[in-house]
Backbone bond lengths (Angstrom), bond angles and torsions (degrees), N, CA, C in turn:
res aa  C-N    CA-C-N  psi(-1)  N-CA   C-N-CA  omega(-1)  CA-C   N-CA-C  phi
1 X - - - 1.464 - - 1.534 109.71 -
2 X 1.108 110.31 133.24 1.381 132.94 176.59 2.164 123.92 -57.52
3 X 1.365 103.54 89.36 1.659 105.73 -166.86 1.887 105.51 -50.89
4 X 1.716 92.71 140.28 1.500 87.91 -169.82 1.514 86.67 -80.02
5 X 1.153 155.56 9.91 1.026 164.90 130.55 1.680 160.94 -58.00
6 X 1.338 134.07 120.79 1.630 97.55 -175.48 1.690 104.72 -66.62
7 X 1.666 100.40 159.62 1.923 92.62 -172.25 1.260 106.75 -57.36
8 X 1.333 136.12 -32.17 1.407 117.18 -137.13 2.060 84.79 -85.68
9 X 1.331 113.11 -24.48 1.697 114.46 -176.45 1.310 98.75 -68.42
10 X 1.075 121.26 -55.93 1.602 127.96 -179.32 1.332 94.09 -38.17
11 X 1.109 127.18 -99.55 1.458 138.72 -133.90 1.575 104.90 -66.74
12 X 1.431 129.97 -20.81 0.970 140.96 165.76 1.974 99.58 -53.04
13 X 1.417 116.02 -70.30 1.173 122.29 -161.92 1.803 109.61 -73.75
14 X 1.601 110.56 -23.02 1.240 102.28 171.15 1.895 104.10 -83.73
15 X 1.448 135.08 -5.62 1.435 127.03 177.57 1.913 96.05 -78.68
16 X 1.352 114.20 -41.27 1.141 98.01 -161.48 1.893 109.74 -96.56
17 X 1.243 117.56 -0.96 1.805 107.40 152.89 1.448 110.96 -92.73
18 X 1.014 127.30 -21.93 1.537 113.79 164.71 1.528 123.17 -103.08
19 X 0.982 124.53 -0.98 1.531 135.80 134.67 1.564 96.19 69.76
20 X 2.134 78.84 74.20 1.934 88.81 176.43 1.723 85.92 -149.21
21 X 1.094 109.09 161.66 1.491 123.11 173.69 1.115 119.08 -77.01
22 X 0.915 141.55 166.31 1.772 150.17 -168.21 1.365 110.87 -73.38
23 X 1.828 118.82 -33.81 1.323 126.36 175.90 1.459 100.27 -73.43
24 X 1.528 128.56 -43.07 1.641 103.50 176.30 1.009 109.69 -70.72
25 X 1.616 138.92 -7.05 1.364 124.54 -160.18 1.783 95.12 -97.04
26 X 1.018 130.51 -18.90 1.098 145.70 174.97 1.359 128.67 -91.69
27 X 1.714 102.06 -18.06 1.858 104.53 154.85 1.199 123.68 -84.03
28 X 1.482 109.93 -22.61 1.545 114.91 -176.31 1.598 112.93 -119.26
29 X 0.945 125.19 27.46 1.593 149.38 -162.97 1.882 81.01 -28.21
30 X 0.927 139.27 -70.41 1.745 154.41 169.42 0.679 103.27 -10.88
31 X 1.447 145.46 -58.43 1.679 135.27 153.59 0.796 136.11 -30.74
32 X 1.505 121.16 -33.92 1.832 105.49 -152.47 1.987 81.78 -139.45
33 X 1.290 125.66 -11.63 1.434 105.44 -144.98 1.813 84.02 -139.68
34 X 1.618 123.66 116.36 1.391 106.27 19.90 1.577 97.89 -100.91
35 X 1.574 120.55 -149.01 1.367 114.39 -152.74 1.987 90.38 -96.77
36 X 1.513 101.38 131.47 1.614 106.64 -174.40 1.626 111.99 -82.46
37 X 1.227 122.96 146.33 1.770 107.09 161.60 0.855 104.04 -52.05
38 X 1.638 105.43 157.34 1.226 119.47 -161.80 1.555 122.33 -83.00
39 X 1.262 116.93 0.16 1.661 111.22 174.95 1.614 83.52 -74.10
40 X 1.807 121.77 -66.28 1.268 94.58 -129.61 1.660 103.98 -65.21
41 X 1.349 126.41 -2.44 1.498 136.29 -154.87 1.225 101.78 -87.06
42 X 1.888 112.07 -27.37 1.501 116.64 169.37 1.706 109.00 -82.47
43 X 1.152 120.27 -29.88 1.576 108.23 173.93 1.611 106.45 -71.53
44 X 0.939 111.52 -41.68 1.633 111.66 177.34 1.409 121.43 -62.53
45 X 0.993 104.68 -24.06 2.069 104.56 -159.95 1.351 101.14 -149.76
46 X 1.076 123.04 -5.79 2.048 116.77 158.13 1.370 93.95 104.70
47 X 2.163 129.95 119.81 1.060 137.47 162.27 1.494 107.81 -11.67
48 X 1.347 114.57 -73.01 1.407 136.86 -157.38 1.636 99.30 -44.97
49 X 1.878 112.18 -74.00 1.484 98.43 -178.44 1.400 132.72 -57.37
50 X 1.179 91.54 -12.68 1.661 91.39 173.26 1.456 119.29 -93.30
51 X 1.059 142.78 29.16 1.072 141.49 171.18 1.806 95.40 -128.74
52 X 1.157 116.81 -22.79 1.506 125.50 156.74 1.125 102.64 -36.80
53 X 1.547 117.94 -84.27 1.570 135.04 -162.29 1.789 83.88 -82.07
54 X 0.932 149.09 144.93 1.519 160.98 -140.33 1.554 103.33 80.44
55 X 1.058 129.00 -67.87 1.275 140.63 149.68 1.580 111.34 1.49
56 X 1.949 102.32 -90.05 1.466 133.12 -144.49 1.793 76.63 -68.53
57 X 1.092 122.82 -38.51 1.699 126.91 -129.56 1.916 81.50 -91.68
58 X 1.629 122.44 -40.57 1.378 116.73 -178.96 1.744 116.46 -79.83
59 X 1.575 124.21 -18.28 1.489 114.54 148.88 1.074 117.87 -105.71
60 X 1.271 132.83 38.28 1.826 123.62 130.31 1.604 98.58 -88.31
61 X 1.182 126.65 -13.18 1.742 111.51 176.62 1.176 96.12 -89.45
62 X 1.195 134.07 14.31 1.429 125.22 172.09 1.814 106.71 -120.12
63 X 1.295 110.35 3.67 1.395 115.61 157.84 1.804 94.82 102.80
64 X 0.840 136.81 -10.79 1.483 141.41 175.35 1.780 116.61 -61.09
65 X 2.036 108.47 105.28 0.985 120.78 -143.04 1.709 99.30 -53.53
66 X 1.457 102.28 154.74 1.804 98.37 -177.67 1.911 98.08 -66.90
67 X 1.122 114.29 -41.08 1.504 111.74 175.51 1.817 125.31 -21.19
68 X 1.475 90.85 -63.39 1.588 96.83 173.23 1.371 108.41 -70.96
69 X 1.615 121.57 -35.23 1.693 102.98 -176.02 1.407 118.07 -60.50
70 X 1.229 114.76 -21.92 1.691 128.51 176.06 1.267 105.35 -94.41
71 X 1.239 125.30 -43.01 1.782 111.35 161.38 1.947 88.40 105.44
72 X 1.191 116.42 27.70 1.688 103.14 174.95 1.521 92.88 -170.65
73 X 0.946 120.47 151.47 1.721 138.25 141.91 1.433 133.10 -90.66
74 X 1.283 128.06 122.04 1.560 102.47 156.39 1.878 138.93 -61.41
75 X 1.187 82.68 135.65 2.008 76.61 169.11 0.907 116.91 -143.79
76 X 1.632 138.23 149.19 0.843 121.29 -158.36 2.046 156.64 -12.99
77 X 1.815 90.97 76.08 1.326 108.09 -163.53 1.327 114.93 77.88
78 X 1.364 130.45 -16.32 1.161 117.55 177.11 1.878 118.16 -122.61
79 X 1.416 123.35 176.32 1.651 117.73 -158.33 1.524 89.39 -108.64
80 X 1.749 116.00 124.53 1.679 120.06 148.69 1.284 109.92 -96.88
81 X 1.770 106.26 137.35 1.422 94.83 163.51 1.469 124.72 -82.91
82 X 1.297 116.71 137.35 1.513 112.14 -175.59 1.366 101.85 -102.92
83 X 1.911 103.86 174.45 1.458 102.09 161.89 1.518 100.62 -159.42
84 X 1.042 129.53 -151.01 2.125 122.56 -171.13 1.379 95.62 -100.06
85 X 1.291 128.23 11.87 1.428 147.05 163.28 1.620 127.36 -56.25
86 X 1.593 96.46 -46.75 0.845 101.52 174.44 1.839 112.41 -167.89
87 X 1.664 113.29 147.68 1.174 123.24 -179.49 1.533 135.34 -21.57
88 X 1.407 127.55 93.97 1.307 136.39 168.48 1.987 117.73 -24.92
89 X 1.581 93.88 97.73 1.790 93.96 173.82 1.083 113.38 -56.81
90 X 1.829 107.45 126.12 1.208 124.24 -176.34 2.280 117.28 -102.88
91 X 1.404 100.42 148.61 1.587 91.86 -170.32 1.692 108.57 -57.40
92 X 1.601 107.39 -36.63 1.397 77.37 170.09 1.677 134.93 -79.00
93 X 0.965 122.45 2.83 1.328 128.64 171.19 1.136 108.47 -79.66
94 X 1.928 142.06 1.78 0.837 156.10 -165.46 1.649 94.73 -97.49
95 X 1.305 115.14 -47.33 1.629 137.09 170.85 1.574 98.95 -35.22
96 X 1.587 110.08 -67.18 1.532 107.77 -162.25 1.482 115.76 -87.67
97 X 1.539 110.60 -4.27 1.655 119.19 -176.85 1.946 89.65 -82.65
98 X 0.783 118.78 -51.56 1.839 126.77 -174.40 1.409 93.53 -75.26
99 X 1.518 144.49 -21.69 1.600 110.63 174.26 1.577 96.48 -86.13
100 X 1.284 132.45 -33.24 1.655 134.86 -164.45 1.940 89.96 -67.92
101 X 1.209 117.50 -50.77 1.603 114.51 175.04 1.711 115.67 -60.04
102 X 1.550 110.43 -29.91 1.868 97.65 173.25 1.471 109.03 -91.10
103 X 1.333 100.99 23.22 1.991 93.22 178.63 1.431 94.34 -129.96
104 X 1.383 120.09 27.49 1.683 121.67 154.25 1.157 116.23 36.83
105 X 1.516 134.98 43.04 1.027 136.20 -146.70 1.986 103.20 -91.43
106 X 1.407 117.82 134.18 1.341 102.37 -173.03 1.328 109.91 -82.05
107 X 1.186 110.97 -35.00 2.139 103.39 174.09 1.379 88.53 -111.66
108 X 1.574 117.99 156.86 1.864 136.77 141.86 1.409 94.44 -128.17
109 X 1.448 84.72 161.57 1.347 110.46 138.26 1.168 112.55 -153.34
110 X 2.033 107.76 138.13 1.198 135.61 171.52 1.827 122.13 -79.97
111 X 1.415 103.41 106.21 1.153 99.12 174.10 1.446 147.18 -97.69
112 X 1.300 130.01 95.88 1.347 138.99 -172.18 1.789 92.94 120.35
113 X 0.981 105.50 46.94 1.513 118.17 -175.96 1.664 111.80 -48.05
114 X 1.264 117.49 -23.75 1.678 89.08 167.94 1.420 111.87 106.80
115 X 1.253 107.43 -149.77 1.792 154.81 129.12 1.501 96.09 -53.67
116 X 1.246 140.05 -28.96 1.207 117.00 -177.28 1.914 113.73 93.40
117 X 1.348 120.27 -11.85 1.414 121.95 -168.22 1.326 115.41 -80.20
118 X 1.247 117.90 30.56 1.873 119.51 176.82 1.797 83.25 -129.88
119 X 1.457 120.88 -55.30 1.498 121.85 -177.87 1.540 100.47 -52.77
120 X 1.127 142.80 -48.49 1.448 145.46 -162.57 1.093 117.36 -82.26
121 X 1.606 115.47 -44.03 1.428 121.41 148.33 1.519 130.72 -11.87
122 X 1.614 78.43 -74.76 1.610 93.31 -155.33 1.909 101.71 -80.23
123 X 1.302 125.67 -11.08 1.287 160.03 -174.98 1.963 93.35 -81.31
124 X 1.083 116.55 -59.16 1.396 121.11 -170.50 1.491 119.40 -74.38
125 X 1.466 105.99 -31.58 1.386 116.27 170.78 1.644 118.37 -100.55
126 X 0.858 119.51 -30.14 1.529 136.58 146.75 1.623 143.05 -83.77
127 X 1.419 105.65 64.22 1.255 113.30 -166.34 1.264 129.18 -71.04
128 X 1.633 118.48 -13.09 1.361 119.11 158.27 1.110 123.09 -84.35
129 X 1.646 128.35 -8.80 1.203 136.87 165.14 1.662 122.35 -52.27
130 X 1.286 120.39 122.65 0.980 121.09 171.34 1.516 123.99 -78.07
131 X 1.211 141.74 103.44 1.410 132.07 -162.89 1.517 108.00 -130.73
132 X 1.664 104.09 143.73 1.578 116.58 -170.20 1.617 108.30 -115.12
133 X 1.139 123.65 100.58 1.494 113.92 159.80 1.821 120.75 -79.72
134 X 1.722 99.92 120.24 1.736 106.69 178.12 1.594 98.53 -101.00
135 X 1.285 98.64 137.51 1.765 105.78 174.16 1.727 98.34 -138.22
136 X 1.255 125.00 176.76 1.536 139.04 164.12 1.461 91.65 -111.57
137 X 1.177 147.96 -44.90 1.189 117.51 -167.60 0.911 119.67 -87.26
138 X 1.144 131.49 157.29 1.495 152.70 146.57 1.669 120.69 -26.02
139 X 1.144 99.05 -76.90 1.714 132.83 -170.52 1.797 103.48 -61.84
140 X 1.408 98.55 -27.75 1.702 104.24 -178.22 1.647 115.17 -86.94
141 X 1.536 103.10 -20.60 1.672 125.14 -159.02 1.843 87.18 -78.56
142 X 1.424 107.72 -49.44 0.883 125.01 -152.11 1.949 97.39 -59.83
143 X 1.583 105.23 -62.57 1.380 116.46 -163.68 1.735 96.36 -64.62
144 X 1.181 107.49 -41.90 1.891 102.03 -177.59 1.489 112.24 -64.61
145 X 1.725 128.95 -20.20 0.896 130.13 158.05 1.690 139.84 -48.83
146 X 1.871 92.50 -46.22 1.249 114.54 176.95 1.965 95.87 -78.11
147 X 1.392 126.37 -23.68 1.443 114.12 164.07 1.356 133.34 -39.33
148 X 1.808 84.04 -56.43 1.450 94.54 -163.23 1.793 110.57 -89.06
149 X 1.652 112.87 6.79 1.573 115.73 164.23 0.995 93.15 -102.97
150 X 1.595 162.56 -8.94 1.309 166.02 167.90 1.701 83.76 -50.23
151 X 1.067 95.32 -96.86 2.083 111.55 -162.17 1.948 94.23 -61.34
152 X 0.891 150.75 48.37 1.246 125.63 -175.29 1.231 129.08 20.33
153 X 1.135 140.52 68.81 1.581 153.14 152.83 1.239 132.84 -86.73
154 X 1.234 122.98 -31.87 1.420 140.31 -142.07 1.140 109.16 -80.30
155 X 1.353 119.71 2.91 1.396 128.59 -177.15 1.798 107.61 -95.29
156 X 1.465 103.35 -3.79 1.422 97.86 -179.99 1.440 119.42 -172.85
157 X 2.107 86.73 16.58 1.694 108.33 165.58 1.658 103.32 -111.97
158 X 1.321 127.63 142.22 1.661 104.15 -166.03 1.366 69.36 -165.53
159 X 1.472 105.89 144.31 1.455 146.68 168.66 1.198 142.57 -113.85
160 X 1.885 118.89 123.46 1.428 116.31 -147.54 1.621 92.88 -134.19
161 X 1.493 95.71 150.90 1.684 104.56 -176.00 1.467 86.29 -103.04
162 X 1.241 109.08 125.86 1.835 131.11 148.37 1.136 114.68 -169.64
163 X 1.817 114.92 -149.54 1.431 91.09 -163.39 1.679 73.30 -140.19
164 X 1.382 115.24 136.29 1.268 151.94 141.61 1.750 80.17 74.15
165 X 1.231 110.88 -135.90 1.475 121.88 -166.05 1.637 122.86 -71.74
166 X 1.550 106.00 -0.06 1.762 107.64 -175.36 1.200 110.85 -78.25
167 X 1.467 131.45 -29.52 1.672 112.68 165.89 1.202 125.26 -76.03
168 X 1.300 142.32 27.85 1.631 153.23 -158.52 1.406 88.27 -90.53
169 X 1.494 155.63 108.10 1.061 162.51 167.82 2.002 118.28 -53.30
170 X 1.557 84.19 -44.12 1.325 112.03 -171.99 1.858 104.92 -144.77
171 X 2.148 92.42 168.50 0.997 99.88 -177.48 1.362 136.20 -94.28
172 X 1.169 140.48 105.30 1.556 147.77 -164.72 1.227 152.52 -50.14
173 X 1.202 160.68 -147.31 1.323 142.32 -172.73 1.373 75.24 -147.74
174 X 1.243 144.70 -88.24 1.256 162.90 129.64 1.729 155.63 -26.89
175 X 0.694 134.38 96.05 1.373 144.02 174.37 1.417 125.48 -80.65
176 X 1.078 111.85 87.10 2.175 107.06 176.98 1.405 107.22 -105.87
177 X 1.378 103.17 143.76 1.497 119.05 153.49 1.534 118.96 -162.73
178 X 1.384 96.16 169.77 1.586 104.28 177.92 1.816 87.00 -140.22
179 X 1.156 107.62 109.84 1.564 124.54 -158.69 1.872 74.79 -123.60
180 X 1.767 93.60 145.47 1.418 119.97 169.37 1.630 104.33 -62.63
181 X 1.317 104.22 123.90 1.231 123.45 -174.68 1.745 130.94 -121.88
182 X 1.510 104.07 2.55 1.382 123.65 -161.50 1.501 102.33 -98.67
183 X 1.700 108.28 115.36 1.358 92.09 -172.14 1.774 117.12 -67.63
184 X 1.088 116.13 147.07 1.687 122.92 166.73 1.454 101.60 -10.55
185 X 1.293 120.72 -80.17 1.438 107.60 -147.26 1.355 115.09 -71.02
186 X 1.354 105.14 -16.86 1.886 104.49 162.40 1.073 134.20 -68.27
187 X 1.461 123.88 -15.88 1.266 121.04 178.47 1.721 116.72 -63.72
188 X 1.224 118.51 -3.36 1.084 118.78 -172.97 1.767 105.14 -96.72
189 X 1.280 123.71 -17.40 1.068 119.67 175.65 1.756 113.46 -100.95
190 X 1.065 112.93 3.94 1.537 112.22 -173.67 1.971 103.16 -69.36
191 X 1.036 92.26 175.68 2.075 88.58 -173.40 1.485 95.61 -68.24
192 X 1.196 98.75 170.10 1.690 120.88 -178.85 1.974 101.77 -68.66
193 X 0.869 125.87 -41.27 1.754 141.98 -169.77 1.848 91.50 -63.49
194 X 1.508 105.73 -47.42 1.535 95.10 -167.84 1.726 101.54 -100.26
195 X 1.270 132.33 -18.95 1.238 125.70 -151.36 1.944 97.43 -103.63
196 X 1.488 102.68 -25.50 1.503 96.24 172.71 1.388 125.83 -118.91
197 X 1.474 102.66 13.30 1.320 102.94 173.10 1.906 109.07 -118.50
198 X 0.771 109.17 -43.55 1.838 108.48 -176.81 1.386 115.63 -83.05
199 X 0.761 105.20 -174.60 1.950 111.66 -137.97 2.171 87.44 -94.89
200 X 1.514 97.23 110.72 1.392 79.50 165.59 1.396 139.97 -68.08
201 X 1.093 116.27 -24.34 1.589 131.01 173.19 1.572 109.74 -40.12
202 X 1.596 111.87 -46.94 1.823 133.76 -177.17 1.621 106.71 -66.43
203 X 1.751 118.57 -5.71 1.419 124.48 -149.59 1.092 89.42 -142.60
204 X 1.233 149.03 -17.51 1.542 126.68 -153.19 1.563 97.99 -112.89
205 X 1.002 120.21 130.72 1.383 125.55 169.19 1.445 142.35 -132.91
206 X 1.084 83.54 44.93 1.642 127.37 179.58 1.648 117.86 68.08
207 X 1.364 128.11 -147.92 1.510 119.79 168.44 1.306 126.44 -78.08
208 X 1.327 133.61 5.03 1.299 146.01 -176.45 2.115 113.99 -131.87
209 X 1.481 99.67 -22.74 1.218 123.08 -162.65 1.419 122.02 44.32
210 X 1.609 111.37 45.08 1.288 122.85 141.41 1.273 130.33 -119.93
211 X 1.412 121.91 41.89 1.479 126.91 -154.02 1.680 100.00 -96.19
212 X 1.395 111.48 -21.68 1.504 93.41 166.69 1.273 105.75 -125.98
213 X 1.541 132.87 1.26 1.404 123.52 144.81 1.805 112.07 -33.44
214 X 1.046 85.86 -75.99 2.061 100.13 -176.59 1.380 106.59 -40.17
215 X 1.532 127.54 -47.13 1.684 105.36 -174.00 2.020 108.73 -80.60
216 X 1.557 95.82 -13.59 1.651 96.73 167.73 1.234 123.60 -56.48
217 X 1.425 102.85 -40.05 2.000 114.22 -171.41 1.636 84.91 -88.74
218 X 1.047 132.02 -30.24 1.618 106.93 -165.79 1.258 106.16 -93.13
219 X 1.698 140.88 -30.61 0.986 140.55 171.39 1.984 121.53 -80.81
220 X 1.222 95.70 -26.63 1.817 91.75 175.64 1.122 119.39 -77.53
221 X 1.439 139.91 -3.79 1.933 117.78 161.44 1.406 98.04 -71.31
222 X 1.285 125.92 -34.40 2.068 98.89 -168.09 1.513 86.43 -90.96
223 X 1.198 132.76 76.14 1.214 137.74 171.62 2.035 127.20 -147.14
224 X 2.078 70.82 -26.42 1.916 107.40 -166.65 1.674 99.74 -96.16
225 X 1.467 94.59 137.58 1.830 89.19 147.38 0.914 119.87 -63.29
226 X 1.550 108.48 -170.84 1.970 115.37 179.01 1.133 98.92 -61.30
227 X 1.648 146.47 -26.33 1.583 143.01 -140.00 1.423 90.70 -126.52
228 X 1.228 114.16 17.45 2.174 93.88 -149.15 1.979 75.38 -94.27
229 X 1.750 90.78 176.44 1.457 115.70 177.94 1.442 111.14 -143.77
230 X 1.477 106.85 160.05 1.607 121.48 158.57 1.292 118.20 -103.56
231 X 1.117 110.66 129.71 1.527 113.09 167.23 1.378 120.93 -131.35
232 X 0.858 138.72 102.31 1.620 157.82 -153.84 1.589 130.10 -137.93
233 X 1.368 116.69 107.65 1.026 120.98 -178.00 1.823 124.41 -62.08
234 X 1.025 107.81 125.43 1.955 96.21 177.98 1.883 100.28 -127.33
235 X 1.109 90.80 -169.72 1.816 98.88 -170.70 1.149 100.64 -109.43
236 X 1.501 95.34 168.88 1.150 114.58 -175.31 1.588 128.54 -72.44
237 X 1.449 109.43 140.93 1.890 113.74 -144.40 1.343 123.31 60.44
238 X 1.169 115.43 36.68 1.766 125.78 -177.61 1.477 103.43 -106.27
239 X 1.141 116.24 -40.54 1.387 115.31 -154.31 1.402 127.26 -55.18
240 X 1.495 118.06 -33.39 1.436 138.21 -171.97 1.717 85.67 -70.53
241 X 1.098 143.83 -98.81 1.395 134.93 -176.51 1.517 114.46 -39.41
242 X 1.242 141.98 -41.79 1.529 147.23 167.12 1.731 88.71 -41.33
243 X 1.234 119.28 -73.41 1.629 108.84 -154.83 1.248 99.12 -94.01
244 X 1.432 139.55 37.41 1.352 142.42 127.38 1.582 119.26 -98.75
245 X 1.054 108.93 -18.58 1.498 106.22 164.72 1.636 114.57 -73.32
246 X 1.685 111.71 -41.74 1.536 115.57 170.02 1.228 125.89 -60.13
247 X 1.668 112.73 -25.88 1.585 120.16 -170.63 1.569 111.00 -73.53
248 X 1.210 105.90 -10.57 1.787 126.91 -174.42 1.700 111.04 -92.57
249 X 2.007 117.31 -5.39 1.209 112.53 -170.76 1.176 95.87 -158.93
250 X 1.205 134.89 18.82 1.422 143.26 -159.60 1.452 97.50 -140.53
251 X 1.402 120.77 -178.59 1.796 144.51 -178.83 1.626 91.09 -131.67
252 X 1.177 102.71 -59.50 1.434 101.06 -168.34 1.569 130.15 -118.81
253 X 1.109 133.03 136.82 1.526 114.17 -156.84 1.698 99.71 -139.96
254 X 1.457 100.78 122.59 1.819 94.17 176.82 1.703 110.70 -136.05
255 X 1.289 123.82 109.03 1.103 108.53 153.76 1.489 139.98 -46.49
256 X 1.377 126.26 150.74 1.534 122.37 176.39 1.386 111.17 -120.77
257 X 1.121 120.71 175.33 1.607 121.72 -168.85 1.766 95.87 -113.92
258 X 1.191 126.95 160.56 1.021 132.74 137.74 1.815 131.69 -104.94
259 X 0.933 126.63 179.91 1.151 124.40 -160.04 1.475 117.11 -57.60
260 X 1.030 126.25 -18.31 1.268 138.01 -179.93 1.351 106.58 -107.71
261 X 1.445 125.53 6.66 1.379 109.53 169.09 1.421 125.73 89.69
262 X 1.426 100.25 19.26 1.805 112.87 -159.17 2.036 87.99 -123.38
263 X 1.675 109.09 151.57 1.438 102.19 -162.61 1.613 74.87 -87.73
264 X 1.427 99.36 134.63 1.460 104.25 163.33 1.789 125.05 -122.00
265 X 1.263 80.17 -30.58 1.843 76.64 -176.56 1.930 111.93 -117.05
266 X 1.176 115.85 144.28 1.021 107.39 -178.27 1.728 122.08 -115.23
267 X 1.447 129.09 115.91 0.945 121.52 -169.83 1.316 106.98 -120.54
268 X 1.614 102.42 138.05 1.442 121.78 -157.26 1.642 107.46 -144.72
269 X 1.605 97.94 125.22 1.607 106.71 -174.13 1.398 107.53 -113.09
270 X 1.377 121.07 155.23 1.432 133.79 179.16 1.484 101.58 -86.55
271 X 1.205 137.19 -12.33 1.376 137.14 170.23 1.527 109.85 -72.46
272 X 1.529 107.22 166.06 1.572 150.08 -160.58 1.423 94.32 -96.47
């Protein structure tokens, strides 16, 4: 029988209504794969989950990211829970959460924190690090909260509602973000999975889609120690204006690549 699914979606959504790991789903493949009518799938696996997965399996055909149907993402090695709250962690943001963790930084702060999975990150692998996630929403404060008591952090990952760099108490070692970068008129062409399900506010980045890149580079040196840095993700074909906007508030200015070879992250020091 023919999966209403590609496998790797399937098997994802049949591990998490019957609430087995990928290795049982893969010792007993005979159970669950391929997908049975639904009596015998209800004598086998309980009415209830199966109308679960009937369910999960009819809004992903409606483009609704598998992330929220499972209610978590992976990121680097470890599980966030997500929700339409807030922005789906992406692998390359995995790039700039692991360079902010090899620069051991003793304070950050993460701005437009999310889900929280760059603050928790760098919080999980860096435990003497002190790290601040800033968000405006509410609904996002909330889920990055439940992150950072998820992994044990919370003792020295802590989360503040404002907007971009005005709740920073103090001055930093570090600065991360992955700030909405998509100019306005694109959001209308992005796929149906990202453009009608995730939070536009996390996506919109004004008419040029550097509208809060630019107050990041202009407001984070009186933010930095003498040693501190920016590191900030932008999109793709940004960079040539991104690291001319930094060269105007910065000492030092370096683009980074992401995996595909596209400048994605920009890191910028207050040093000579």
């Amino acid at each position: 029988m023919k999966l209403p699914l590609p496998r790797q979606e399937y098997e994802i959504l049949l591990c998490h209504v019957y609430q087995i790991t990928p290795t049982e789903l893969y010792a007993h493949p005979e159970r669950y794969l391929p997908a049975l009518p639904a009596g015998r799938q209800a004598a086998r696996h309980g009415e209830t989950e199966n109308q679960n997965l009937q369910q999960l399996i009819e809004r992903r055909l409606k483009n609704e990211p598998i992330a929220y149907l499972v209610g978590y993402q992976p990121f680097l090695g470890l599980k966030f829970f997500v929700d339409r709250s807030v922005l789906i962690p992406r692998p390359e943001t995995e790039i700039l959460a692991q360079l902010a963790i090899d620069l051991k930084p003793k304070t950050v702060a993460d701005i437009g924190t999310g889900s929280g999975a760059i603050a928790v990150s760098i919080a999980k692998n860096l435990p003497e690090t002190k790290v601040i996630g800033i968000d405006s929403s509410p609904a996002a404060l909330k889920i990055a909260s439940k992150n950072a008591e998820y992994h044990q952090v919370a003792d020295h990952c802590h989360f503040i509602k404002g907007h971009l760099l005005d709740p920073i108490p103090e001055k930093l070692d570090l600065i991360v973000s992955n700030p909405p970068y998509i100019p306005t008129r694109e959001i209308e062409n992005l796929e149906p999975q990202i453009r009608n399900f995730e939070p536009r506010p996390a996506l919109d980045g004004g008419e040029d889609g550097l509208h809060y890149i630019r107050q990041l580079i202009e407001k984070s040196p009186g933010h930095l120690n003498p040693n501190g840095l920016l590191l900030m993700e932008i999109g793709s074909g940004q960079s040539e204006k991104v690291a001319g906007l930094a060269r105007q508030h910065f000492m030092q200015v370096e683009m980074l690549k992401d995996l595909a070879g596209i400048d994605r992250i920009l890191k910028a020091s207050v040093l000579k």
